[in-house]
C-alpha positions, 0 to 999 in steps of 0.5 A: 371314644365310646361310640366309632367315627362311623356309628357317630356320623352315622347317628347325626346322619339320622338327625339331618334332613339333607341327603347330600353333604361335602367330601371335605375330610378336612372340613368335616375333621374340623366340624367334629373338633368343633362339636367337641367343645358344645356336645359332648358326646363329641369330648373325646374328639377335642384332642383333634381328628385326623382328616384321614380318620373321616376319610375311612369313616365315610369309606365305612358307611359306603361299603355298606351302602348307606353312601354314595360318593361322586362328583365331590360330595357323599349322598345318602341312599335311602336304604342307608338312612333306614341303616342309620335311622334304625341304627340311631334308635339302637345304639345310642342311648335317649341322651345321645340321640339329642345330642346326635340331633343337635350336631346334626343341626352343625352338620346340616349347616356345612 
C-alpha cells in the first residue's frame, strides 16, 4: 500500500465536515474493503482489512491527538483537523486528495 491506514483515514478526515464518527472497527474495516472497489486509492485494501489494522489506525491518530475516543465514537480535535487538513495538503497528491474527498462522501454516510 502506498499510503498507511492512518495517513489515509486521516486524509478522508480532512474531506468530511462531521467531527464525530463510530468506534466500530468492524464497520469501518468493511467501508474501506468497500471504497476498495470505486476508488482506487483504496485497491490495495480489496484483499480485506483487518478490523484490528483500523483499531491501531485509529489508536495512531489519538496518540497525536488528533482524536478523541469516549462513549462509543471517536471525535475529532480541532487541532487534529488542522493535523489532517495540512497533512492532506502535503501527502497526497491532487489526484488523491479527490479521491480522499469522494471516500470522505461514504465515510461521512456511516
Amino acid at each position: 500500500m502506498k499510503f498507511a491506514l492512518h495517513e489515509v483515514l486521516s486524509g478522508m478526515l480532512a474531506s468530511v465536515e462531521q467531527d464525530r464518527f463510530t468506534d466500530d472497527v468492524k464497520r469501518l474495516a468493511a467501508m474501506f474493503e468497500g471504497l476498495a472497489t470505486t476508488v482506487p486509492l483504496f485497491a490495495p485494501m480489496a484483499v480485506g482489512v483487518d478490523p484490528e489494522a483500523v483499531a491501531h489506525a485509529l489508536k495512531t491518530l489519538e496518540d497525536k491527538a488528533v482524536l478523541e475516543h469516549a462513549d462509543g465514537e471517536y471525535v475529532l480535535t480541532e487541532a487534529g483537523r488542522a493535523h489532517c487538513v495540512s497533512g492532506k495538503r502535503t501527502l497526497f497528491n491532487r489526484g488523491d486528495q479527490e479521491q480522499l474527498e469522494t471516500a470522505g462522501k461514504t465515510f461521512a454516510a456511516l
